[in-house]
C-alpha positions, 0 to 999 in steps of 0.5 A, a space after each residue: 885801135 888809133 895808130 897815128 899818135 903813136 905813127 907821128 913821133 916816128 917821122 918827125 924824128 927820121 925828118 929831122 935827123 935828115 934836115 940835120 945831115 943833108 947839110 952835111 952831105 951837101 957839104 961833103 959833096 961839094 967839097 969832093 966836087 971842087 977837090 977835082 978839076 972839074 969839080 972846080 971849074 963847076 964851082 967858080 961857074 955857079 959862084 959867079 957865073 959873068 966868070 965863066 963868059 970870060 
């Protein structure tokens, strides 16, 4: 009748499979953000905001 044995390994691995491709849709995402102009722009004012004053 207990179900939380069997419940556990479930998550465990659709966590982990998510912890393994976030990364990579970050990454995918943040790429496409600085191939357009404003994607670029974006990305020099969050890597080194003093820049974007200037």
């Amino acid at each position: 009748m207990q179900r939380r044995p069997n419940d556990f390994p479930v998550p465990k691995i659709i966590v982990m499979l998510l912890v393994s491709i976030l990364p990579l849709v970050l990454g995918g995402s943040l790429q496409a953000l600085v191939l357009t102009p404003s994607g670029a722009r974006l990305g020099r004012v969050l890597s080194d905001p003093a820049s974007a004053k200037n």
